[in-house]
N, C-alpha and C positions, 0 to 999 in steps of 0.2 A: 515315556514310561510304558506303562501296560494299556494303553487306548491306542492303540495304532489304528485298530479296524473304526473307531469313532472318528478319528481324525480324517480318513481317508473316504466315510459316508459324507461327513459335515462337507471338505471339500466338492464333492461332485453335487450335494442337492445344492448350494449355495451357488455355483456353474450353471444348473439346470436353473435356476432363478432369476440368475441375471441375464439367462438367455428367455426370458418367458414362456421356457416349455410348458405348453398346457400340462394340467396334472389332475388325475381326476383322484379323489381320496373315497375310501371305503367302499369299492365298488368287488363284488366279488367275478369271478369271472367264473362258469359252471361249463361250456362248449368252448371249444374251438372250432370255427365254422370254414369248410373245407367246399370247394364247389370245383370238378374235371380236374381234381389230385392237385388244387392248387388254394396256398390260405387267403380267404375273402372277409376274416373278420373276428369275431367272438360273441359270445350272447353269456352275458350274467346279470346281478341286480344290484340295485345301489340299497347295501346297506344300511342306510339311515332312514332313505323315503321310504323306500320295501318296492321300488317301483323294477320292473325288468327293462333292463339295458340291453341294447344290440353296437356295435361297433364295425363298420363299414373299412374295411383296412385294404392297404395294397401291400402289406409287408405287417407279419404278427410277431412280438420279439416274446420270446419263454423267459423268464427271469426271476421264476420264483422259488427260488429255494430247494431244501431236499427231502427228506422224509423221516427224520429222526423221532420224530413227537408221532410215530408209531408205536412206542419203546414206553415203557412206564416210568421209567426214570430220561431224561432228556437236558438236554442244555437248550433246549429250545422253548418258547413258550407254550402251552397248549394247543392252542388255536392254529399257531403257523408250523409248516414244513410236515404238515400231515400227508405230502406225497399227492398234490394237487398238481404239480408241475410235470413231473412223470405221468401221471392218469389220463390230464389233457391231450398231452402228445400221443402216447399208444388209442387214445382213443380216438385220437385223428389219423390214424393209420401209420405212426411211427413206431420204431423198433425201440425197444428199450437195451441196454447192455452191462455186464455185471452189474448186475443189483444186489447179487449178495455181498459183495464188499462193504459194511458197512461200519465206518470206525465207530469203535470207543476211544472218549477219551478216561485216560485213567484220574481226573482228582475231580469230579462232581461234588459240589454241595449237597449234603443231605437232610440239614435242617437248617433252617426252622423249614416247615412243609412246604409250604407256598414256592421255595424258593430249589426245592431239591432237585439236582440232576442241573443245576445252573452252572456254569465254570467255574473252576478257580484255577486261574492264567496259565499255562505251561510256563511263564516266567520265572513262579515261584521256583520251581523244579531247574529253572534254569540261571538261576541265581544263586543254588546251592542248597534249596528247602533237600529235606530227608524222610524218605518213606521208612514208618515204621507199625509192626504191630503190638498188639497189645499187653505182650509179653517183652517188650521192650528190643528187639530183635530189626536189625537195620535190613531187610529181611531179602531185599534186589542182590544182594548177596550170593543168595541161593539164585537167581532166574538170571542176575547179568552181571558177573561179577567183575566183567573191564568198566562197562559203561555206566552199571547200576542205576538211578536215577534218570539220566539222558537218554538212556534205551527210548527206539523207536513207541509211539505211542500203544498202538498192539502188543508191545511185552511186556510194557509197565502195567494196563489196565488186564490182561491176561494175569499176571502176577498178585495183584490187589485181590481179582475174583477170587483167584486160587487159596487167598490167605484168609480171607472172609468164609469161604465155603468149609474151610477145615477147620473153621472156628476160633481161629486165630484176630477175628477184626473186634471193633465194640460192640455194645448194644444195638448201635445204629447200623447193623452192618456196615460198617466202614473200618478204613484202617488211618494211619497217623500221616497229616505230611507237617513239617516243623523245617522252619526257618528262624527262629530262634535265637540261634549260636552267630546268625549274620549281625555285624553290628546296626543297632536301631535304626539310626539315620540314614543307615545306608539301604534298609528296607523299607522307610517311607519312601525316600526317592525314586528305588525302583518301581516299588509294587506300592503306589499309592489307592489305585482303586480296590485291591485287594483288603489294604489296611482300612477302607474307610468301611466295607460292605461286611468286613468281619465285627467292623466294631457296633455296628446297630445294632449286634446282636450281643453283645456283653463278650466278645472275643478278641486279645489283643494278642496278631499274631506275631509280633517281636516279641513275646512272653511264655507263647504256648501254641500246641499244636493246634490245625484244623482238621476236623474230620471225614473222610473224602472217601468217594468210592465211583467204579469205572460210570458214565454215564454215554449214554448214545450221544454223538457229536455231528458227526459229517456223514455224508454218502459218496464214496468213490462212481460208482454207478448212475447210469441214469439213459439220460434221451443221447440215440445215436447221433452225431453231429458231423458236419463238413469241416475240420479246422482252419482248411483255407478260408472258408466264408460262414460259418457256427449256423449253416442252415441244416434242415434237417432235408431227408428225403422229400418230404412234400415242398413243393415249391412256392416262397416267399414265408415259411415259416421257419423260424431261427431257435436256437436256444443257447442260453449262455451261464454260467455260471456253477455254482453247485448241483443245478439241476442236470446235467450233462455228463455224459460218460468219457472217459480215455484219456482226462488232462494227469492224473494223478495213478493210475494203475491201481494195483491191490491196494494201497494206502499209502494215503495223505500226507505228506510231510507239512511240519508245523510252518504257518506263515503262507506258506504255496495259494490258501484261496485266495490271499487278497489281492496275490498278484495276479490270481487266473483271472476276477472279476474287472481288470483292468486292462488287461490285454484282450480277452476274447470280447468282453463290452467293444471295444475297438473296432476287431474282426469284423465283427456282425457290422456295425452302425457305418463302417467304411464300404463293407458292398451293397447296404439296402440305398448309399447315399450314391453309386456309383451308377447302381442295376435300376434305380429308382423312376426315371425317366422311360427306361424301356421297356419296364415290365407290363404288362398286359394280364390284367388283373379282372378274376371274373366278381360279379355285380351278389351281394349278400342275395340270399332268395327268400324273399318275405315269408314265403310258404313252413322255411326250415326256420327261422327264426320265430315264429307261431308256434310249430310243434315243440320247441323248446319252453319256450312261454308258457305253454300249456303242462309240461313234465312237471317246471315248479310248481304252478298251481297244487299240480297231484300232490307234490309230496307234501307241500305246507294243510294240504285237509288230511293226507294220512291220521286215519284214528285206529292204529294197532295197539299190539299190548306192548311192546319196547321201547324203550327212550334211548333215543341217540346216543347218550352221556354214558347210560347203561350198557351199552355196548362199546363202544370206543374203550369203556376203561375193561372192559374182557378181551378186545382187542389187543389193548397194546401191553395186558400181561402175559398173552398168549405167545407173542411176538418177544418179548424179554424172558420168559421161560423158553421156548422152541428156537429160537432163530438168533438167540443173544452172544453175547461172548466166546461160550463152548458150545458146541453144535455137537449133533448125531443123525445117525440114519432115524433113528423110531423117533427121536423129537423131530423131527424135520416132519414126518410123516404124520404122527400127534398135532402139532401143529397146523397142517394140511386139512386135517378131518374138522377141525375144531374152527377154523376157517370157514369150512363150508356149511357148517352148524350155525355161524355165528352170520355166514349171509342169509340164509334161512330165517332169521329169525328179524333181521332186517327187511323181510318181505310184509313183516307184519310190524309196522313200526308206528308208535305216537309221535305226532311232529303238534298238528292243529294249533300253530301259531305263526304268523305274517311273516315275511321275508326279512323284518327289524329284530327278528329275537335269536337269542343265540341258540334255542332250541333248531331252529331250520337250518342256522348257517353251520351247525354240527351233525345235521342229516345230510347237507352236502357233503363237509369232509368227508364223511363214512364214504361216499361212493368213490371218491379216489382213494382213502386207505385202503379198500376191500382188494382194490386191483393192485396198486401198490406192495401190500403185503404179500400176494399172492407170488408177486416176481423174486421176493426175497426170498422165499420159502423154499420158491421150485429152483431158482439159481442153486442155493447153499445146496439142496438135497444133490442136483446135479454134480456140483464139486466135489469131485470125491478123493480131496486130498487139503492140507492147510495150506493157506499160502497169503501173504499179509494182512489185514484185516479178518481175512475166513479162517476157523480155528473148528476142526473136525476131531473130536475127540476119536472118535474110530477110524479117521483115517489123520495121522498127527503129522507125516512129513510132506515138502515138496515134492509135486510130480512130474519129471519135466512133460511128460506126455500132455499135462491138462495146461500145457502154456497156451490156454487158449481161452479168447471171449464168450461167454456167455448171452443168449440173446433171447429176449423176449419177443414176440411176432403178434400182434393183431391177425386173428384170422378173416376177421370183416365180417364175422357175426356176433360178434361178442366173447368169443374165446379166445384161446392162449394156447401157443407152442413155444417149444424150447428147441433153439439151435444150438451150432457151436462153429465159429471159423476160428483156426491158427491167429492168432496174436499174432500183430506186424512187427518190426524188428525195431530198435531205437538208431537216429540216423549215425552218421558215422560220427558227427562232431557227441552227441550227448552219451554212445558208446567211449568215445575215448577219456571224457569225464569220467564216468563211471569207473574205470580202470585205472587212473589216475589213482595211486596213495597218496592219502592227505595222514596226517597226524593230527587227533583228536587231543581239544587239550580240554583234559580232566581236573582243572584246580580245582576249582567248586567241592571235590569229592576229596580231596585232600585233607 
């Protein structure tokens, strides 16, 4: 049905189980510990004791997610993909790459609260559900009229915005998707998670529509990586998955992570099992592990006037109004000033609670969203043209001139430059795919 990414976690922790891979739970991880440009470890704390952790490693794997729950509305939860995965690496002297690419998906949950910006399946849409707005108007019409519904995730959720903005959505800012007209049975069986998460809320969606709107989902962008070996520049550190840049280009095709976090998990774990023996790996340095020890401390006595929450949520409406769906040169820049106001005022921040409270563990996030966001900011401002994911309201078409990477740089004092090299070319088998006509088959929209 619509659990596929359930199905394919269940199988790999239940693998890692019967193989007794150590597992350590709730440990947050705040350094990456780098010693002669090469990874010797990690230093965080265990969430639950509030004690500080070090980790002695000859091989560090990145695997945590991407940066969506920057964004006020999210498919993510709060707490996770705040761009901790990305912060760690540039901050161990890794490059980051298109980070303004970052998809919407177009059918987010918007109420009840708790629950807003959560998915509802691309299935739906792909089973025949209908976008509509509030005026009764099947409305993909006007933005895709071969594909309408099916259209690539960035036209559908471009299109939503569009209809909500002109007033055209409900109360909820949102607009209509209905599946409906499918016969019942046939829509428990497809979309049974779908049907059971509408219905706790007095929603039955064989009956009536749900109310949706675009929400932040995936990141194309991320930490530059080896694909032959998912390691990064720095030596014996890896990264894999959503947090990584290049597997997916401008955006995401529906389905594609689940297969990236299976093939590239592979890549990586085949050479660290290969290289493993020969590597020559330098010893953590009690000294930098101390001074890290010492940083938490600071933050958890911080008694400023700002509370983490309090920022995070100016954060991530700054980043949904500037850097969201439609972009511009003056909100890109707006958003840049407003950034630096907003770490400013992170200088003076209330934490004065132990390393077990979610007051501390959301003054950490802040310190990789601050960086995080900043790459999206400068990426998008950099692009000065649209092109999948990126939608430049002042500058609206493709350029071929800007078929190029975007890159973030560690200067090694704590700042930030902007590159650019030519985009590689795709090989000759995945070009002739490309070029290949397929015939789409549109029943569903019949």
């Amino acid at each position: 049905g619509d659990r596929t990414g359930q199905a394919l976690m269940d199988t790999l922790v239940q693998k890692a189980m019967d193989l007794e891979i150590p597992y350590r739970e709730n440990l947050y991880v705040t350094d990456l510990m780098v010693e002669d440009g090469r990874a010797a470890g990690a230093v965080g704390f265990d969430m639950d004791a509030g004690r500080p952790v070090a980790f002695d490693a000859d091989a560090v794997v990145i695997a945590a997610g991407g940066h969506t729950s920057l964004y006020r509305r999210s498919s993510s939860r709060p707490d996770e993909n705040t761009g901790d995965a990305q912060a760690l690496a540039f901050n161990a002297g890794v490059p980051l790459r298109d980070m303004e690419f970052v998809q919407f998906h177009p059918t987010g949950k918007v109420k009840p609260e708790a629950e807003a910006g959560h998915l509802v399946t691309e299935a739906v849409r792909g089973e025949g559900g209908r976008l509509y707005n509030t005026e009764g108007e099947r409305f993909m019409e006007r933005y895709s009229p071969t594909q309408m519904e099916l259209d690539a995730r960035d036209v559908v959720a471009r299109a939503n915005e569009q209809e909500i903005r002109e007033g055209r959505g409900t109360e909820d800012d949102a607009v209509l998707l209905d599946i409906s007209h499918r016969d019942d049975e046939y829509i428990r069986e497809r979309l049974p998670r779908m049907v059971e998460e509408f219905a706790e809320h007095g929603i039955d969606i064989t009956e009536e529509p749900m109310e949706v709107a675009p929400t932040a989902h995936y990141a194309m962008g991320g930490i530059e990586v080896d694909f032959e070996t998912a390691q990064t520049q720095v030596d014996g550190l890896y990264a894999v998955g959503e947090c990584t840049a290049g597997v997916h280009g401008a955006n995401r095709l529906g389905g594609n992570s689940l297969i990236e976090t299976v093939v590239f998990g592979q890549v990586a774990g085949s050479h660290i099992a290969e290289t493993l023996g020969s590597r020559t790996s330098p010893s953590l340095s009690e000294a930098a592990v101390r001074d890290h020890v010492v940083t938490q401390d600071t933050l958890a006595a911080a008694e400023g006037t700002h509370t983490p929450a309090a920022i995070m949520d100016e954060l991530r409406g700054l980043m949904w109004q500037h850097a969201g769906i439609l972009r511009d040169e003056d909100g890109l820049l707006n958003g840049l000033r407003k950034l630096q106001r907003l770490r400013a005022d992170a200088e003076d921040l209330q934490v004065q609670a132990d390393r077990t409270s979610r007051r501390y563990e959301r003054a950490q996030n802040l310190r990789f969203m601050f960086t995080t966001a900043e790459t999206i900011l400068r990426g998008a401002l950099e692009r000065t043209e649209s092109r999948g994911a990126h939608a430049r309201t002042d500058y609206e078409t493709k350029d071929p001139d800007w078929r190029k990477n975007i890159r973030s740089l560690p200067t090694g004092d704590g700042g930030m430059e902007i590159d650019t090299e030519t985009a590689g070319r795709p090989s000759r088998r995945v070009q002739q795919a490309v070029d290949e006509e397929h015939e789409l088959d549109y029943h569903h929209l019949e």
